[in-house]
C-alpha positions as CSV (number, residue, x, y, z in Angstrom):
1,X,0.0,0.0,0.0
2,X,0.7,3.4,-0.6
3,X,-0.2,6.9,0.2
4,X,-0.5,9.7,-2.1
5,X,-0.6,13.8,-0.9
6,X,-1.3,15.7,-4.1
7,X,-2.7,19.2,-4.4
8,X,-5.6,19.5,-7.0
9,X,-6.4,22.7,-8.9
10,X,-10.0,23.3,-7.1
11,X,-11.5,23.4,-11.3
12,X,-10.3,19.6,-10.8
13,X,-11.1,18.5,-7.4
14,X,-14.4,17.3,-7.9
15,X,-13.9,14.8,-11.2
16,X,-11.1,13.5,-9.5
17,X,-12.9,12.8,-6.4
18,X,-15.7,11.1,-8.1
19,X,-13.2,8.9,-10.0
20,X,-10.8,8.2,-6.5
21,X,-14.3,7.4,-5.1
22,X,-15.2,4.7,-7.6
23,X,-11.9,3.4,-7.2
24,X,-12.3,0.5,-4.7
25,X,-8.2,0.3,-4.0
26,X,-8.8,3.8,-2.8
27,X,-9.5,4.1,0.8
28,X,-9.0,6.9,3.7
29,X,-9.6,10.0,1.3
30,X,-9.2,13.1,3.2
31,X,-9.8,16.7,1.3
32,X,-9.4,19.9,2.7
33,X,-10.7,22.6,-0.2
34,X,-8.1,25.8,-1.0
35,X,-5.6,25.0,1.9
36,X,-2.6,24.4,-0.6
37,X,0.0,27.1,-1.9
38,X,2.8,26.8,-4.1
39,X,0.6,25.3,-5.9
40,X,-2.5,26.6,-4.7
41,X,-5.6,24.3,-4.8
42,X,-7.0,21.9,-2.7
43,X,-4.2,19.3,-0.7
44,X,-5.8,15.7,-0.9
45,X,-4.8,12.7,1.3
46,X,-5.4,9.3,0.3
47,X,-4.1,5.5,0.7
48,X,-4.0,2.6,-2.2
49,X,-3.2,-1.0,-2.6
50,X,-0.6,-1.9,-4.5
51,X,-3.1,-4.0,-7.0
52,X,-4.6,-0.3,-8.0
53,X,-1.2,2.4,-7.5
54,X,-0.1,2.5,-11.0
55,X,-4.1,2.9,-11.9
56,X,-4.6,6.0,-9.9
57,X,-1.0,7.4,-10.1
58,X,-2.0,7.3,-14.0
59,X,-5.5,9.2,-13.7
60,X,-4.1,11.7,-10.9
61,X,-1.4,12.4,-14.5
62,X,-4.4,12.3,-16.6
63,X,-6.1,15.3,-14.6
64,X,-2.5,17.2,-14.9
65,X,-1.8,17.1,-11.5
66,X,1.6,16.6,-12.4
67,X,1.5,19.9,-14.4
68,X,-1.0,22.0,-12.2
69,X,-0.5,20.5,-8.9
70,X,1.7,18.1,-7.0
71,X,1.9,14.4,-6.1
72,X,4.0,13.1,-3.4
73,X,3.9,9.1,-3.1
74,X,5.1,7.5,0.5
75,X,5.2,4.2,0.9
76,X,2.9,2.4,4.4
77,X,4.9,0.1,6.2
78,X,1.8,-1.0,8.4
79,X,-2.2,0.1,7.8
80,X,-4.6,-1.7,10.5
81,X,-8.1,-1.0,8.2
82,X,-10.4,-4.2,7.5
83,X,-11.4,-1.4,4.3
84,X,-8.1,-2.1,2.5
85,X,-7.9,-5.4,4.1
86,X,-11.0,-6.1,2.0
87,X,-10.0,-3.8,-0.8
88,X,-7.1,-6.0,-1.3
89,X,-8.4,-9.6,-0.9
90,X,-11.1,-8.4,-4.0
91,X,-7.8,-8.4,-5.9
92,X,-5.7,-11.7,-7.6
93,X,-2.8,-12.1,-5.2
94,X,-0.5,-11.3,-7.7
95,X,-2.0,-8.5,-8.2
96,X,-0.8,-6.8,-5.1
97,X,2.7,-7.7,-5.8
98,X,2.9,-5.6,-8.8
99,X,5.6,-3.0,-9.1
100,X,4.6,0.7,-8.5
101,X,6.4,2.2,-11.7
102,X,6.5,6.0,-10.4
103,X,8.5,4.6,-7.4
104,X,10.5,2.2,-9.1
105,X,11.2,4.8,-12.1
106,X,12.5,6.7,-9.5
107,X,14.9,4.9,-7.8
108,X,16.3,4.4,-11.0
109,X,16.6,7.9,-11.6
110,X,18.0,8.7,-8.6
111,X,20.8,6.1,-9.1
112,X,21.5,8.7,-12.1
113,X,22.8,11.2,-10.4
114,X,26.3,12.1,-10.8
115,X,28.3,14.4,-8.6
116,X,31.6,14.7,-7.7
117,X,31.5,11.8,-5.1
118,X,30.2,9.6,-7.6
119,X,33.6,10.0,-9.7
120,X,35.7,9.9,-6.3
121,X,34.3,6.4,-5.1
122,X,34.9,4.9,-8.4
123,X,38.3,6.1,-8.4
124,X,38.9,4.8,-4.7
125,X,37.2,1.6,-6.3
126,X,39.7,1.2,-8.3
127,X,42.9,1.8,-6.2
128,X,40.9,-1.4,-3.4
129,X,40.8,-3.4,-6.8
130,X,44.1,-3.3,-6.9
131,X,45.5,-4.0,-4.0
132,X,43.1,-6.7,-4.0
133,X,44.6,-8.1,-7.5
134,X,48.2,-6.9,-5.9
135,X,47.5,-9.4,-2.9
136,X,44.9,-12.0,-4.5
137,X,42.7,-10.9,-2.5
138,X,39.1,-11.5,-3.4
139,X,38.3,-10.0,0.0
140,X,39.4,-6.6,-1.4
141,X,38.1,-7.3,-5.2
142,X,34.5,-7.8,-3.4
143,X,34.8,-4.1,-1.6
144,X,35.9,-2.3,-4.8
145,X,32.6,-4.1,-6.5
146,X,30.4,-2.6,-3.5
147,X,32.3,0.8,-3.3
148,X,32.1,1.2,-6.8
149,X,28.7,2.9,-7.9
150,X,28.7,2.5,-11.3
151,X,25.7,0.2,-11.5
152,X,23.6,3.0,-11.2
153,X,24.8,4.4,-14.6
154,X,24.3,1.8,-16.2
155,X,20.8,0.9,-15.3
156,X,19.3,4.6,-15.7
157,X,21.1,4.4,-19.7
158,X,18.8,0.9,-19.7
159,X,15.5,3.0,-18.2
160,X,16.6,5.8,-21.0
161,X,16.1,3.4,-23.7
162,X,13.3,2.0,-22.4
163,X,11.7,4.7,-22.0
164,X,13.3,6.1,-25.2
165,X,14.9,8.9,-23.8
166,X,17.9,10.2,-24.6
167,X,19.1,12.4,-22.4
168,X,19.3,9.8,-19.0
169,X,20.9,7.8,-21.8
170,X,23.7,10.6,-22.8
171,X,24.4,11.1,-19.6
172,X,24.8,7.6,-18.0
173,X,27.2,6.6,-21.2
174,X,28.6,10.0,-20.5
175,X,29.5,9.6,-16.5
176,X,30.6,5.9,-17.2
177,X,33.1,6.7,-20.4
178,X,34.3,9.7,-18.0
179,X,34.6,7.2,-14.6
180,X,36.0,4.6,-15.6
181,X,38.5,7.0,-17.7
182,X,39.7,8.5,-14.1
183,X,39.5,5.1,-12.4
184,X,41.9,3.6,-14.6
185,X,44.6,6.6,-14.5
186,X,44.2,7.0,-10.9
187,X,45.0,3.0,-10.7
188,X,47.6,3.7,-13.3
189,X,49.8,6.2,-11.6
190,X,49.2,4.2,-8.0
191,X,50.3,0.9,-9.8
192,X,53.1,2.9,-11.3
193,X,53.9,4.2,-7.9
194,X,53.9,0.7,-6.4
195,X,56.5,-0.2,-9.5
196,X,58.9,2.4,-8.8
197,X,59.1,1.4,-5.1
198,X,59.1,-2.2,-6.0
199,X,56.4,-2.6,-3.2
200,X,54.4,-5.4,-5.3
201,X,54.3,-8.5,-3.9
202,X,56.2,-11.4,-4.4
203,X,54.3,-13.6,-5.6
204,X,52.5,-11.4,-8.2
205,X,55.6,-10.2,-9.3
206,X,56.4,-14.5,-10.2
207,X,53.0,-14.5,-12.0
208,X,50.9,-16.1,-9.6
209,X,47.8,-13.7,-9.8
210,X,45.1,-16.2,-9.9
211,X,42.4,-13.0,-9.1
212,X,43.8,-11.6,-12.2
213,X,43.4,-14.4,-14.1
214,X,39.8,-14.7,-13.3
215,X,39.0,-11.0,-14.3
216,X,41.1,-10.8,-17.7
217,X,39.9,-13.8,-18.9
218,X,36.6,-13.5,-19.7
219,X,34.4,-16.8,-21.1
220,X,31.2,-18.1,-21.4
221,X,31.2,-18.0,-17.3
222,X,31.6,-14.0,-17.9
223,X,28.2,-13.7,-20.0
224,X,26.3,-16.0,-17.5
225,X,27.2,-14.0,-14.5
226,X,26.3,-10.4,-16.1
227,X,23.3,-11.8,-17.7
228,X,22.1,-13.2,-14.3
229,X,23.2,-9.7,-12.4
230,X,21.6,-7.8,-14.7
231,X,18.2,-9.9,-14.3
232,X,18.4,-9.6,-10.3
233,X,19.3,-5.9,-10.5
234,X,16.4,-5.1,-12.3
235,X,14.1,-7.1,-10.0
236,X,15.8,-5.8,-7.0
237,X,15.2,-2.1,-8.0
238,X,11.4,-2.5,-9.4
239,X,10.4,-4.5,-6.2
240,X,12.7,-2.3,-3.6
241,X,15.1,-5.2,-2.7
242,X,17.6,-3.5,-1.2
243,X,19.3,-6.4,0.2
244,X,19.2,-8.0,-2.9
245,X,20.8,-5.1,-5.3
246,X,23.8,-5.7,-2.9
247,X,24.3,-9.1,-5.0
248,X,24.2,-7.4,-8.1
249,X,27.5,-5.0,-6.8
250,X,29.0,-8.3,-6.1
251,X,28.6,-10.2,-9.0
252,X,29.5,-7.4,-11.9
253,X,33.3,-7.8,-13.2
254,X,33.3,-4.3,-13.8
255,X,35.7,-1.9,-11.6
256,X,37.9,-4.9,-10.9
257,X,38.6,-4.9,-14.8
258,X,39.5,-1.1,-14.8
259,X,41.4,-2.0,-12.4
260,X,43.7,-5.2,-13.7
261,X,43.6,-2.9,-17.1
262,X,45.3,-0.2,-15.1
263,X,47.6,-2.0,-12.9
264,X,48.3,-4.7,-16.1
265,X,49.7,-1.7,-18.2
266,X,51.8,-0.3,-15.4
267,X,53.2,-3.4,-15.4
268,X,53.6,-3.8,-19.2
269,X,51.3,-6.7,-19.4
270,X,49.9,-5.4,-22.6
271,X,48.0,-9.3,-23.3
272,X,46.2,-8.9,-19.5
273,X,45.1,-5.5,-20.5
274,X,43.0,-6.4,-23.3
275,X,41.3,-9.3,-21.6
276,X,40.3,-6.9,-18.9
277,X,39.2,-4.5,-21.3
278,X,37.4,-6.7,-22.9
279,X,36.2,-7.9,-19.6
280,X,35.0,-4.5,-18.7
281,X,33.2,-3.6,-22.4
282,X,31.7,-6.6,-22.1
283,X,29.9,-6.6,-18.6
284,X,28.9,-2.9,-19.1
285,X,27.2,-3.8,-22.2
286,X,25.0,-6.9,-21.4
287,X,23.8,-5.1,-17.8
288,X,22.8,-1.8,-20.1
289,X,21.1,-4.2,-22.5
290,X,19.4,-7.2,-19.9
291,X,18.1,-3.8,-18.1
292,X,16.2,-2.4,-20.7
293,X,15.2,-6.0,-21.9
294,X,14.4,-6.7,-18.2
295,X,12.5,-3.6,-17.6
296,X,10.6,-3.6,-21.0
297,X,9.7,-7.6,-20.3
298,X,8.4,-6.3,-16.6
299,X,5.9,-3.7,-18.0
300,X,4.6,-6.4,-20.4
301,X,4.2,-9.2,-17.9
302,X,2.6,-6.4,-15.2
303,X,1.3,-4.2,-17.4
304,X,1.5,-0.6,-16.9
305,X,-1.5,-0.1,-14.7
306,X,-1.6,-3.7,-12.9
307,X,-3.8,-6.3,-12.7
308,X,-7.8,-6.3,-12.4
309,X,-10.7,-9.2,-12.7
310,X,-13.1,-7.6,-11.1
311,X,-14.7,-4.2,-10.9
312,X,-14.1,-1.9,-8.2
């Protein structure tokens, strides 16, 4: 369940009342006529279940509120009302699992945002990927993944082509060509660093880097892993699953191959440096693409407004 505070132009108000009011998902609708300024009009108060949120969030657009008014969507965690009790049990249960797109839409876009931090942390990423590779340390190769935020880019470019948008789009391919650009010369110039000290370790300096080996040597394993990361990250964002996204950071080859490109040419291992590239093209590629696959195939197995069998 939801609940929506929106104010109404008051030339509005009463259309959209009757239609809230024949909505059955709609219950605890509170209006208070010309209290609202900036906009003015009238503020409305109102809860839905999740079987009809996509359905009204659609109509409150269709009567402009979006334009004239406002409309601010929090979610409930707990309503005690036999009403929406009722309201919800009219509905097929998987009805009430369907994602709320203005929220989910959201998140994404949110995960677009790029400001300065965004850049530093994938730089820093980069640097923990390779000590991590340095050390064979998959302990340290697991914290670049979650430190890095580049994720995000990608799966607002994927919500720009889905929604064909091309500015989201232009930006994400933007902030990821420019990130992973300073990642990599950061790394470069600390793996440079660690060469001119002679500070790597021993055993990477006799070859035996079998993190690096995993990450510039990407195979059919490679495709399976993104594929499946990209899937889960677009669930986990549509149906909030915070917890879940978490397995997405871990599971994308993305900043560890900037880094073992970075630290690989430092080192004049020219061969490592195109598998990692290659490593890195490839997994930015099939999350962009299995996100707007995933997201298109979620509006068509939902559908835009939800599910109904039964009038309200």
């Amino acid at each position: 369940m939801i609940h929506i505070r929106a104010v109404s132009p008051t030339d509005v108000t009463p259309r959209l009342v009757e239609s809230l009011g024949a909505n059955g998902g709609v219950v605890n609708l509170v209006v208070l006529e010309g209290v609202a300024h900036n906009p003015d009009g009238d503020s409305l108060q109102f809860d839905v279940i999740t079987a009809e949120a996509n359905r009204v969030v659609d109509d409150l657009r269709r009567f402009e509120l979006d334009v004239r008014g406002s409309i601010v969507i929090e979610n409930v965690d707990t309503s005690i009302s036999e009403l929406a009790a009722q309201a919800e049990r009219r509905e097929p249960n998987k009805a009430n699992f369907s994602p709320i797109w203005e929220e989910a839409e959201a998140r994404i876009r949110e995960r677009g945002t790029y400001r300065p931090s965004w850049f530093v942390l994938l730089a820093i990423a980069g640097i923990i990927g390779a000590v991590g590779i340095l050390t064979n340390s998959q302990i340290l190769i697991v914290g670049a993944m979650v430190v890095g935020p580049e994720y995000g880019a990608m799966i607002s470019v994927a919500l720009g082509i889905d929604k064909r948008d091309s500015v989201p789009i232009r930006r994400g391919l933007n902030a990821l060509m420019l990130g992973f650009l300073l990642a990599i010369v950061v790394t470069l110039l600390f793996s440079l660093l660690i060469r001119a000290f002679d500070l790597e370790p021993r055993a990477f300096e006799a070859g035996i880097r079998p993190v690096s080996d995993l990450i510039d040597s990407p195979n059919a394993f490679s495709v399976i892993v993104a594929v499946l990361a990209g899937i889960v990250g677009v669930v986990s964002l549509t149906e909030a699953r915070a917890s879940t996204l978490i397995g997405v950071f871990v599971s994308v080859t993305t900043i560890p191959a900037a880094a073992d490109m970075a630290l690989s040419i430092a080192f004049g291992e020219w061969s490592e440096a195109g598998g990692a590239f290659l490593q890195l093209l490839l997994n930015v590629v099939i999350l962009i693409v299995v996100g707007a696959v995933g997201l298109a195939a979620q509006r068509r197995i939902w559908g835009r407004t939800g599910w109904r069998t039964k009038p309200t």
